[in-house]
C-alpha positions in Angstrom: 0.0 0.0 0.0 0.9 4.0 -0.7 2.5 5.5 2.2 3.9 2.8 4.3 7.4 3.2 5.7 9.7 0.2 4.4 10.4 -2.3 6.5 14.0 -1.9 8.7 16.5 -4.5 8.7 17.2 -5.4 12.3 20.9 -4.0 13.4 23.5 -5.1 12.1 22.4 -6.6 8.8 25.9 -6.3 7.4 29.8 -6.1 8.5 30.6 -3.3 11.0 33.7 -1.0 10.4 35.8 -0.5 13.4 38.6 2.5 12.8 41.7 2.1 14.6 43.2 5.6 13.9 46.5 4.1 14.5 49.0 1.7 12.3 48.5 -2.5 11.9 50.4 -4.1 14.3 50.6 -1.0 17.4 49.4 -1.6 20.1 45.6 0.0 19.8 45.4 -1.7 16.8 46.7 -5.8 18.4 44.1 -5.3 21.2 41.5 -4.3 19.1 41.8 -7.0 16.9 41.9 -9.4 20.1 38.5 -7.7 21.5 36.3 -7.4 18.1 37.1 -11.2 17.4 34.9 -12.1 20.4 32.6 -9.0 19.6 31.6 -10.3 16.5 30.8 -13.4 17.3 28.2 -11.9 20.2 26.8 -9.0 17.5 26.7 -11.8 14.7 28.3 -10.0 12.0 32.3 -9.4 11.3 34.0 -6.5 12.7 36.1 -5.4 9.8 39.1 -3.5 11.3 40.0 -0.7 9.4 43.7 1.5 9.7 43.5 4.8 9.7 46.7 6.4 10.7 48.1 9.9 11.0 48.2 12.9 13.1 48.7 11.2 16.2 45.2 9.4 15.3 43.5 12.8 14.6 42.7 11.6 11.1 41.1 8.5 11.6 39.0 9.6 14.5 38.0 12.7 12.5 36.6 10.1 10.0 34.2 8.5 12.5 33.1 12.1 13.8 32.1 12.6 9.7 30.9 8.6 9.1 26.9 8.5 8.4 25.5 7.6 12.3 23.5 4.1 11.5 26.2 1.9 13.6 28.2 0.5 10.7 31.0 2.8 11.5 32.7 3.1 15.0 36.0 4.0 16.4 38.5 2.6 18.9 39.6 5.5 20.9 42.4 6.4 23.2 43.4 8.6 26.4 45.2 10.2 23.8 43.2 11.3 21.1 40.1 11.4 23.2 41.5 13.4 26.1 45.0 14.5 26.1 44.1 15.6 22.3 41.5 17.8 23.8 43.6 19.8 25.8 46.9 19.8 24.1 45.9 20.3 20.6 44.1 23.5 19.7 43.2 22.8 16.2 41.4 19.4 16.8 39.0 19.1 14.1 36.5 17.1 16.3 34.8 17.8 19.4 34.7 14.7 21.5 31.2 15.6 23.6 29.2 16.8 20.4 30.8 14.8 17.5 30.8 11.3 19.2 28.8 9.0 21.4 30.5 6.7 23.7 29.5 3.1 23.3 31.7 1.3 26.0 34.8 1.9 27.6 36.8 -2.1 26.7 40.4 -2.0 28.3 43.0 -0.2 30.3 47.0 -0.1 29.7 48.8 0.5 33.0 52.0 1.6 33.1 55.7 0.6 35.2 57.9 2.8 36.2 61.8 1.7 35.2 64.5 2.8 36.6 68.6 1.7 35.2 69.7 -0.7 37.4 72.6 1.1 38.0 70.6 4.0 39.6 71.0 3.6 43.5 67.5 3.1 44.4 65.8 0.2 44.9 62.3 1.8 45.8 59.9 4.4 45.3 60.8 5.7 49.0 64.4 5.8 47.7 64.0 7.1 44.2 62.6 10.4 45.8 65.1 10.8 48.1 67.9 10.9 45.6 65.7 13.3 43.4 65.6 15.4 46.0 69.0 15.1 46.8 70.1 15.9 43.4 67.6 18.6 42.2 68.0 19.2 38.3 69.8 16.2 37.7 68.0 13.7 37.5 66.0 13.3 34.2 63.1 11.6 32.9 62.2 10.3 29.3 59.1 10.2 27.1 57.8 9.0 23.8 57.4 12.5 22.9 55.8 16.3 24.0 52.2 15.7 25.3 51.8 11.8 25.6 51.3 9.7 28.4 54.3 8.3 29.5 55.1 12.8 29.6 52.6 13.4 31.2 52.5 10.6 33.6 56.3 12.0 34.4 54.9 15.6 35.3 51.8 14.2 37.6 54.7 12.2 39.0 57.1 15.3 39.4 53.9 17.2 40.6 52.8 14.9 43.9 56.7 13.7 44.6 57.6 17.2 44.6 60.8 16.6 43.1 62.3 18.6 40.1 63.4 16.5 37.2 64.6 17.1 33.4 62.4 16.3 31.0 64.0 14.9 27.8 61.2 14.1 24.7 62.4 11.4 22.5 60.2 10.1 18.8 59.0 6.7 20.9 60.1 4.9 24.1 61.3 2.5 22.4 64.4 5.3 21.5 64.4 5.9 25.3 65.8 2.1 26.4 69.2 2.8 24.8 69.7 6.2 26.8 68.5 4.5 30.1 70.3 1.5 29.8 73.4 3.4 29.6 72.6 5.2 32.8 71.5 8.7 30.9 67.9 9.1 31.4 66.7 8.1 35.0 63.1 6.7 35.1 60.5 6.3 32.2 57.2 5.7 32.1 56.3 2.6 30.0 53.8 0.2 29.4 54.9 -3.1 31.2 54.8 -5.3 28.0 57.3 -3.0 26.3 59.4 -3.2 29.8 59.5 -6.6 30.9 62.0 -8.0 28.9 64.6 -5.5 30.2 63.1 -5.9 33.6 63.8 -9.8 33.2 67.4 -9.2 31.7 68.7 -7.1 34.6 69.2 -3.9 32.6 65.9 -2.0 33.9 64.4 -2.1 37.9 60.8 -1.9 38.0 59.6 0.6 41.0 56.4 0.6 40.8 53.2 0.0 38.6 50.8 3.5 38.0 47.8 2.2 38.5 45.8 1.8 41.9 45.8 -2.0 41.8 48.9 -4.4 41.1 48.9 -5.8 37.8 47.5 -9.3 37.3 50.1 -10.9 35.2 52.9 -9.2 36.9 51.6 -9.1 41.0 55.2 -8.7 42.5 55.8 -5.1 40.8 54.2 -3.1 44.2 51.5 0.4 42.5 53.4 3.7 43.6 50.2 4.3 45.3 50.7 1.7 47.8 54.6 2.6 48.4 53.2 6.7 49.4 52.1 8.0 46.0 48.6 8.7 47.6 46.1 8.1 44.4 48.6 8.4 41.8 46.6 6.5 39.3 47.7 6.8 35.9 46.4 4.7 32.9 45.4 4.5 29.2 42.1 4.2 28.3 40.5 2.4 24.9 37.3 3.0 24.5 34.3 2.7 21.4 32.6 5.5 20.1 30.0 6.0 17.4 29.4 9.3 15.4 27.0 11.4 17.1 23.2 10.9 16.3 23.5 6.8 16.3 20.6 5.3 17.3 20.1 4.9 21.2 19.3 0.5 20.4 22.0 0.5 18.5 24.2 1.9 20.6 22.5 -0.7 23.3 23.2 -3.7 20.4 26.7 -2.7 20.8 27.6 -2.2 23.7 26.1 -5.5 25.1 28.2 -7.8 22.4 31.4 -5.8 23.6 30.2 -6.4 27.2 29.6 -10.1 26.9 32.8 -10.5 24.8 35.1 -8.5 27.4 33.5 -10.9 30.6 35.1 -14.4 28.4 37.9 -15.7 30.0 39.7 -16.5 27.0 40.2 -12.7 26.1 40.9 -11.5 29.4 44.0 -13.9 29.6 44.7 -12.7 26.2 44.4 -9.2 26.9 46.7 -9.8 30.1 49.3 -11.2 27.8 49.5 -7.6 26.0 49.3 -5.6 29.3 45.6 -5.1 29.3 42.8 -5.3 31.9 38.9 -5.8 30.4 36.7 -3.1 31.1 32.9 -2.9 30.5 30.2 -1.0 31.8 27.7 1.4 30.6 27.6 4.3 27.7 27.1 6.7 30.5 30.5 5.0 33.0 32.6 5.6 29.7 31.6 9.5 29.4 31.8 10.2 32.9 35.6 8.6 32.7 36.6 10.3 29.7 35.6 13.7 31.3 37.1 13.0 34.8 40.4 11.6 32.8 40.3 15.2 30.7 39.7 17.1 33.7 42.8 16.1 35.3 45.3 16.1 32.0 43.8 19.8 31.6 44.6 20.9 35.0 47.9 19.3 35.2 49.0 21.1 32.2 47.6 24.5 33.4 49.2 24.2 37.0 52.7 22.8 36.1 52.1 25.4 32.5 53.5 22.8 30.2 54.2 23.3 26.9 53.1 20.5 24.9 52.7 21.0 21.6 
């Protein structure tokens, strides 16, 4: 008859794009893989993992903020490009609150703090005390202006209250050289990236920068625990979809992601690349993402770092 709608094919009646605005085989792009595989199979079509790098993953998320909003298109996002991005870079062509809607928050990254072996301190309690005894000369490494494993330095300089050197290399990776060698003093650095200089004696683990020990490596004690009151510092991946997605099938989505992070099999996989499953609600994700903003912004206004 005239004037009926047509009918709707239920969601998803076809293969869902993820974006990973970062390169094949990084990090964000190894766990997502990991994650969808099991997502997929609870949403009951592929997740087809699409790489779009560039601009410190400005360019793929831009593409999501831009995609038609009818759930075939979502994003993997970061603490970087979803709230360090919002405060460091002025020229972000997105807005994160009114461009995206946040599906559900899937994984956290914690990070280690390394120290050379050859540096006398065998502890948290012990690291301070010779930063303080040396003011200026000790130093700290990053994988560059404005990222985490900076930023997690500052916070660190900030509630230690001990005055460091910043030195900005092009990827920690660059960084194990110098500290191996006994030039740069601690770093910041995910744990998987770590432990094999850990195990091989070059590299003392202090302390891990989140609030909990790590599961798959429970003899590294949290700076938190040693006197770092609260120092809680981790990365954050997360799924968004362009703003104006459907509210059911945000729901569709964020229940297969949901059952799929609650298997066993991926959260022992996810441990094996440093990662801890997440979950939870649309509403948990955005309230994190705000709160994680929040403090990245007022860290950088207090300590007035220049981070572009």
């Amino acid at each position: 008859m005239p004037g009926l709608p047509a009918a709707q094919s239920a969601y998803p009646s076809r293969p869902v794009r993820l974006v990973v605005p970062f390169p094949a085989g990084g990090a964000t792009d190894v766990l997502a893989r990991a994650i969808t595989l099991q997502a997929a199979n609870r949403l009951g079509q592929a997740i087809v993992i699409d790489n779009k790098p560039g601009a410190g993953g400005t360019i793929g998320s831009d593409l999501v903020a831009k995609a038609d909003p009818d759930g075939y298109t979502l994003l993997i996002a970061t603490g970087s490009t979803h709230s360090v991005a919002v405060v460091t870079n002025p020229r972000l062509p997105y807005k994160v609150e009114q461009d995206f809607v946040p599906v559900v928050d899937v994984a956290r990254t914690s990070a280690v703090m390394v120290v050379p072996t050859s540096l006398p301190a065998a502890n948290l309690r012990e690291f301070i005390a010779l930063a303080k005894a040396r003011p200026g000369r000790l130093n700290f490494g990053s994988s560059g202006n404005g990222t985490n494993s900076h930023l997690a330095g500052e916070l660190f300089k900030a509630q230690a209250g001990v005055f460091m050197t910043h030195i900005s290399y092009r990827g920690t990776g660059l960084v194990f050289n110098d500290m191996v060698s006994g030039q740069v003093h601690m770093l910041m650095d995910n744990y998987v990236t770590s432990q094999g200089h850990i195990r091989d004696g070059k590299l003392r683990a202090i302390g891990v920068t989140s609030l909990q020990r790590l599961p798959f490596a429970p003899d590294i004690p949290t700076l938190h625990e040693q006197g770092l009151a609260n120092f809680d510092v981790s990365n954050w991946f997360g799924i968004y979809a362009p703003r104006g997605t459907p509210g059911d099938v945000v729901a569709r989505v964020n229940t297969a992601f949901n059952e799929a992070l609650r298997d066993p099999e991926l959260q022992k996989r996810l441990g094996l690349l440093g990662a801890t499953a997440t979950g939870g609600t649309p509403q948990q994700m955005a309230a994190m993402v705000a709160a994680d903003t929040a403090r990245w912004r007022r860290l950088i206004t207090e300590r007035k770092l220049v981070v572009d």
